[in-house]
C-alpha positions in Angstrom: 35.0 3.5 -18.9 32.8 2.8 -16.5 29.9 4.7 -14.8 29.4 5.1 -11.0 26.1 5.5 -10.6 25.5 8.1 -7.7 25.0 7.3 -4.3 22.7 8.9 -1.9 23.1 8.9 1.6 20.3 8.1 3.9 17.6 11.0 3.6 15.7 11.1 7.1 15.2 8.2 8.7 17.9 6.9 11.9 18.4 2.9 11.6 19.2 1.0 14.8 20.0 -2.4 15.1 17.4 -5.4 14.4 15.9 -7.6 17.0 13.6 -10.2 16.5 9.9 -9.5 18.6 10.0 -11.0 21.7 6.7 -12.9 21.2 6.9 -15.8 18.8 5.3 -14.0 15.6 4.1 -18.0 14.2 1.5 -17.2 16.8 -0.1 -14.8 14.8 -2.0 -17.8 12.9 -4.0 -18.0 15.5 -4.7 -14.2 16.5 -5.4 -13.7 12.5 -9.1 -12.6 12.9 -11.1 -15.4 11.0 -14.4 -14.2 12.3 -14.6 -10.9 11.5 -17.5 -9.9 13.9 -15.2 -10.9 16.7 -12.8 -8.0 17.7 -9.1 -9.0 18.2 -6.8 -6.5 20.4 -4.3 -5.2 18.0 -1.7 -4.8 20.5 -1.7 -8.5 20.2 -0.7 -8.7 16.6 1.5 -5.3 17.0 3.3 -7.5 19.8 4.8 -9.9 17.2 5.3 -7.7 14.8 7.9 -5.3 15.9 11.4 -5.3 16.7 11.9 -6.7 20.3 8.2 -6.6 21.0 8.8 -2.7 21.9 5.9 -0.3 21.8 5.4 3.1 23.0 1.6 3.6 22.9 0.8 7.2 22.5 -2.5 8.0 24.5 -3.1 4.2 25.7 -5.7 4.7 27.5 -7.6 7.8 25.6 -9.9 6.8 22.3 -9.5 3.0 22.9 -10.6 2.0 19.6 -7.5 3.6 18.2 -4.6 2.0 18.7 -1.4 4.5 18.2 2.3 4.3 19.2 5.8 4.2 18.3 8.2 0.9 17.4 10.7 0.1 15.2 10.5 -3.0 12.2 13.9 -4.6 11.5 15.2 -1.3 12.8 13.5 1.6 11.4 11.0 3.3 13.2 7.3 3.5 12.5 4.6 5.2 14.1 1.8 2.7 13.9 -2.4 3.5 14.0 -4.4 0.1 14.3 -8.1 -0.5 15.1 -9.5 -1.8 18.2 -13.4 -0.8 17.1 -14.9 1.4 15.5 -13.5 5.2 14.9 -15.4 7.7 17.9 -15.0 11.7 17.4 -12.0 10.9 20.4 -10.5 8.3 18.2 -10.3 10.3 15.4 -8.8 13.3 17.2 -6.5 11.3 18.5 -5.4 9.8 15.2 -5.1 13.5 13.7 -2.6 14.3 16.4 -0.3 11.7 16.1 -0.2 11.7 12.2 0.5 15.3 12.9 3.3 14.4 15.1 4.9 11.5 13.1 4.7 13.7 10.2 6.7 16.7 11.7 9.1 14.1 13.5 9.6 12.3 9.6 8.7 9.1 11.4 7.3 6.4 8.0 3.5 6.0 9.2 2.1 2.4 9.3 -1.8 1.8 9.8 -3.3 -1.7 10.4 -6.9 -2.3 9.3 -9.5 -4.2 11.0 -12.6 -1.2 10.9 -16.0 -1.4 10.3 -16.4 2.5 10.1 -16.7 5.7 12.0 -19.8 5.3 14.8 -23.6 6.6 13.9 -25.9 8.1 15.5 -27.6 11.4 16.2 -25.8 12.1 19.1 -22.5 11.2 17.9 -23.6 13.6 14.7 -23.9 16.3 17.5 -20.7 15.3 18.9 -18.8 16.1 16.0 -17.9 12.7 14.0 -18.2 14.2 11.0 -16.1 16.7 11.8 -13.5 15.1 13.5 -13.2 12.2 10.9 -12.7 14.7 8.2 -9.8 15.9 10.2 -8.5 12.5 10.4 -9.1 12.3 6.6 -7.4 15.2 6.0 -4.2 14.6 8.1 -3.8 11.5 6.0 -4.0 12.9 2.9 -1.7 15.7 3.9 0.7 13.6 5.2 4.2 14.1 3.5 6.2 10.9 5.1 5.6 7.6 3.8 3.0 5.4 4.8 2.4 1.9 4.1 -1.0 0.1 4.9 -1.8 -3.7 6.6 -5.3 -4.5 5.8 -5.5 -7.1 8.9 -9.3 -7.9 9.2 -11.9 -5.6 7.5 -11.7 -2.7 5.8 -15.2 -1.0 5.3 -16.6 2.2 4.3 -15.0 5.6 5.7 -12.7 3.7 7.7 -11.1 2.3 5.1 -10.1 6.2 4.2 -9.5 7.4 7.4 -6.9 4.3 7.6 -5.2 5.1 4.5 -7.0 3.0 2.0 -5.8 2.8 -2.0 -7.0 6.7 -2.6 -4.8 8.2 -0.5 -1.9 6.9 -2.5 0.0 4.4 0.4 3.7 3.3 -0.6 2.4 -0.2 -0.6 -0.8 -1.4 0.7 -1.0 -5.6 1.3 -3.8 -7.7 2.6 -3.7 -10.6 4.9 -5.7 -13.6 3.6 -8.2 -12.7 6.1 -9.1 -9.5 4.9 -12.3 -8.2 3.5 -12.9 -4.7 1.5 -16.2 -3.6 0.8 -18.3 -0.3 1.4 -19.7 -1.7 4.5 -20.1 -5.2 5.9 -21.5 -8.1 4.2 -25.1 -8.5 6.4 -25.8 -5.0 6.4 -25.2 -4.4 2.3 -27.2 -7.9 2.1 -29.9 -6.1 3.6 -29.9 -3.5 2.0 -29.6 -5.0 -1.5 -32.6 -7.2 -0.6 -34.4 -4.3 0.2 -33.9 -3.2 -3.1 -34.5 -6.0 -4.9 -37.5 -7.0 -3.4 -39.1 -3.3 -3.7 -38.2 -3.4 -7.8 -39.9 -7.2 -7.8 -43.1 -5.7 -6.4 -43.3 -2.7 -8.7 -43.0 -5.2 -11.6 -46.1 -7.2 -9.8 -44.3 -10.3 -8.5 -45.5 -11.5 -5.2 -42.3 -12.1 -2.9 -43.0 -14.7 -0.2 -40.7 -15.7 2.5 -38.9 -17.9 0.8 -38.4 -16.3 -2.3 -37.2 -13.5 -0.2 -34.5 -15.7 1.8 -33.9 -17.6 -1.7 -32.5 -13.8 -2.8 -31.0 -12.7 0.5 -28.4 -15.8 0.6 -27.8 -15.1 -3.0 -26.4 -11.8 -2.5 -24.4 -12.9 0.6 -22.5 -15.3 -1.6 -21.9 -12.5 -4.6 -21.0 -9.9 -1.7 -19.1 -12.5 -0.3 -17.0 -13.0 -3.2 -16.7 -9.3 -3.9 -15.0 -8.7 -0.8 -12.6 -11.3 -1.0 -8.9 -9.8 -0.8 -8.5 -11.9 -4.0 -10.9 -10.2 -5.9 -9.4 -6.9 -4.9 -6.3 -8.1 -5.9 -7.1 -9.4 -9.2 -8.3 -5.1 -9.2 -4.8 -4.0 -8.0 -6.6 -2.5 -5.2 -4.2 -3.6 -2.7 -0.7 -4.5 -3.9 -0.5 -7.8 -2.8 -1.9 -10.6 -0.2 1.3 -11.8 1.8 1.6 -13.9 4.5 1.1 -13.0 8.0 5.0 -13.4 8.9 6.3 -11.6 6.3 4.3 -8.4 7.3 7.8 -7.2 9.3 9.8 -7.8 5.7 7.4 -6.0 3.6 7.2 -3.1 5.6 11.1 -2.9 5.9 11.4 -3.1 2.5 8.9 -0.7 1.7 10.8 2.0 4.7 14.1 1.1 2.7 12.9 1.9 -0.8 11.4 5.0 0.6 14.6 5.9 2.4 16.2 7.0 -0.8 14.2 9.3 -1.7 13.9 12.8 -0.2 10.5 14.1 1.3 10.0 17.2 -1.4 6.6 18.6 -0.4 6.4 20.5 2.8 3.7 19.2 5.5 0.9 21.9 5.6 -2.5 20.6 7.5 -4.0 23.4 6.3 -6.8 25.4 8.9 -9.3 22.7 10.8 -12.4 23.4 11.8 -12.2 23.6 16.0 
């Protein structure tokens, strides 16, 4: 006798039909950002990535450095957070809201990485950054719809949290080959380290002269260098895998698919934020 295994209808997402962006997507080889100090518009890459080139940017011209907005990928829709800079208290307001509102709609959330970090500063600390980025942090975390992650460009420090990095648990999170994950940039942990290095040399009575000091500054930027290779986080299953650029739209799909057949159990509760 055989045995049906039982079928489950679609839980919450609406499927409409696929279209194919309207910008060539082979063109993302050459908006891929190779240099990572050199900030590329991610409306650009968004473009020729979903269906029909369609995007509904939510709040386009509020908190610039936070891209957010609605499309669809081979027909299911995504609300989609990519950087353009680094995160302002604005930006992460912003952000907050509409994982608050793709949330309570059940729309799968998508985030795109290319962040150096929230902004410094002591006027920014009066501002609120801290405050504002831990709502961020804590709509993510909350969040009861599925999210996938795109690791794009660079993922460093708090940003890499606020965009749902590995600890908040994404469906699947993949790297592009020209990704980098560290806990902040190469120059400025170089520097850093060096200053470290150098201060334990001089307590043990070496003498550090200019070039002994630029002899251990390049050595660190090649083992940092190495360390934030999306290789080396893969080899640590800290993304899931490093795809090609083209086959972002398939992953994603996929990933919305697999999702799609299973219920959302937990009830969305953001909890009280600080105003």
């Amino acid at each position: 006798e055989k045995v049906r295994l039982e079928q489950k209808d679609q839980q919450f997402i609406d499927i409409a039909a696929i279209e194919e962006p309207a910008y060539d997507p082979e063109e993302l080889y050459g908006i891929v950002p190779v240099d990572l100090k050199k900030m590329v518009d991610s409306r650009e890459v968004i473009m020729r990535m979903v269906d029909g080139s369609k995007f509904h940017e939510f709040k386009a011209k509020y908190a610039p450095t936070l891209v957010t907005g609605f499309a669809r990928i081979m027909g299911y829709p995504v609300g989609i957070l990519a950087n353009n800079g680094v995160l302002f208290p604005e930006s992460a307001s912003k952000g907050t809201h509409f994982i608050e509102l793709c949330t309570s709609r059940k729309i799968p959330l998508l985030f795109l990485q290319n962040i150096t970090g929230f902004i410094v500063g002591k006027d920014f600390e009066r501002r609120g950054i801290a405050k504002d980025g831990a709502k961020m942090v804590n709509a993510v975390a909350t969040s009861t719809v599925p999210r996938f992650t795109v690791i794009i460009g660079g993922s460093f420090g708090a940003g890499n949290y606020a965009m749902c990095g590995k600890a908040y648990d994404p469906r699947l999170i993949v790297a592009w080959p020209s990704a980098e994950l560290a806990v902040m940039g190469g120059d400025q942990a170089a520097k850093v380290l060096l200053q470290i290095e150098t201060s334990k040399l001089k307590k043990q009575g070496e003498k550090i002269s200019k070039q002994k000091e630029k002899e251990i500054l390049e050595s660190i930027r090649k083992r940092y260098k190495e360390q934030t290779s999306p290789f080396y986080a893969a080899a640590r299953l800290w993304t899931d895998a490093i795809i090609n650029p083209l086959h972002t739209r398939h992953w994603i799909s996929t990933g919305i698919e697999m999702a799609n057949h299973a219920p959302i159990e937990k009830k969305f509760n953001l909890g009280v934020l600080q105003v």
